[in-house]
C-alpha positions in Angstrom: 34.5 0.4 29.4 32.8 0.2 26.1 29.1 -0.5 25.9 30.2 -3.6 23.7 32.0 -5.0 26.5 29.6 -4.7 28.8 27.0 -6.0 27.2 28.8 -9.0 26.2 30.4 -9.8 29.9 26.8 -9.3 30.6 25.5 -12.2 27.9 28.1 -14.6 29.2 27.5 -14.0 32.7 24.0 -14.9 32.5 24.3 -17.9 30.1 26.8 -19.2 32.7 24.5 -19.0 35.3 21.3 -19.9 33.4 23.2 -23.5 32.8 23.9 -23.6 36.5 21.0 -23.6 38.1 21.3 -27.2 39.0 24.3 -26.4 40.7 23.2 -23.5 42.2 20.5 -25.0 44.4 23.0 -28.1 44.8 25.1 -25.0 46.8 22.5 -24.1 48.2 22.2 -27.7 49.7 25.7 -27.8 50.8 25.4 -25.0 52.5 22.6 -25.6 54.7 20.4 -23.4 53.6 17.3 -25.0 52.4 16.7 -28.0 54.6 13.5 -28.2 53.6 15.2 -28.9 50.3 17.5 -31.5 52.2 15.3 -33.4 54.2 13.5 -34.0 50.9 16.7 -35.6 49.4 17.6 -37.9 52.1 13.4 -38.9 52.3 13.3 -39.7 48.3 17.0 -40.8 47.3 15.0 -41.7 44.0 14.7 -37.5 43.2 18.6 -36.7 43.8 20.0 -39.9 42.1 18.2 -38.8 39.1 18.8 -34.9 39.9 22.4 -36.4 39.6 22.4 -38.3 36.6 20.6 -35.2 34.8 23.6 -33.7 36.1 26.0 -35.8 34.6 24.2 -36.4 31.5 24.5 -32.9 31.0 28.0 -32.4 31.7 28.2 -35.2 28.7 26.8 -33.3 26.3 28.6 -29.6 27.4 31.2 -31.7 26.9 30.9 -32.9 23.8 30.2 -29.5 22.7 33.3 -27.5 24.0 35.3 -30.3 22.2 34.0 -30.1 18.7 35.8 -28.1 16.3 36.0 -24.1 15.7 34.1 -23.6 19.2 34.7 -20.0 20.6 37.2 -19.6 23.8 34.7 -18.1 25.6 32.8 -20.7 25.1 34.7 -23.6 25.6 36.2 -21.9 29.5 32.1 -21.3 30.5 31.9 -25.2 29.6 34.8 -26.4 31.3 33.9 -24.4 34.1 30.6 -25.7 34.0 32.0 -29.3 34.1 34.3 -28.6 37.1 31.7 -27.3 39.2 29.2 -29.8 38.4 31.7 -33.3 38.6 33.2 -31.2 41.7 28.9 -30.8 44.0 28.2 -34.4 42.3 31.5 -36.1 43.9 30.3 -33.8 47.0 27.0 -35.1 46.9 27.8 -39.3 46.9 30.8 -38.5 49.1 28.6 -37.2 51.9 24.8 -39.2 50.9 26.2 -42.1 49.4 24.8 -43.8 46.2 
């Protein structure tokens, strides 16, 4: 593989998961394994409903982005991947907490 390649697989690997860090700790929560983490979320519903309008306020805005004009395809999959994944632990989240 070239070093060119590489190196950019490598760039948009880690911008994709520098913008899910949310969602990685969200996982993280869903699978069980910070409960310490957990316990805190069903103790101060006041911290995860704004954890999850952050969320969706961000999805918004990648979004918007993705759809505006003469946006790279790389660019506009990491986004609607993004989007997926963070509608998809948000509908999760109210599904098994509630609102």
């Amino acid at each position: 593989m070239r070093r060119e390649w590489l190196l950019s697989l490598g760039a948009v690997t880690l911008a994709f998961v520098g913008t899910q860090h949310h969602n990685l700790m969200m996982v993280l929560f869903a699978f069980g394994l910070s409960n310490v983490g957990m316990s805190l979320m069903t103790k101060l519903p006041l911290v995860r409903d704004l954890m999850l309008a952050m969320s969706l306020v961000i999805a918004t805005v990648i979004a918007y982005q993705i759809s505006r004009p003469h946006r790279p395809t790389a660019m506009r999959v990491t986004g609607a991947l993004s989007i997926v994944l963070t509608l998809g632990l948000a509908g999760w989240s109210l599904l098994r907490f509630g609102l």
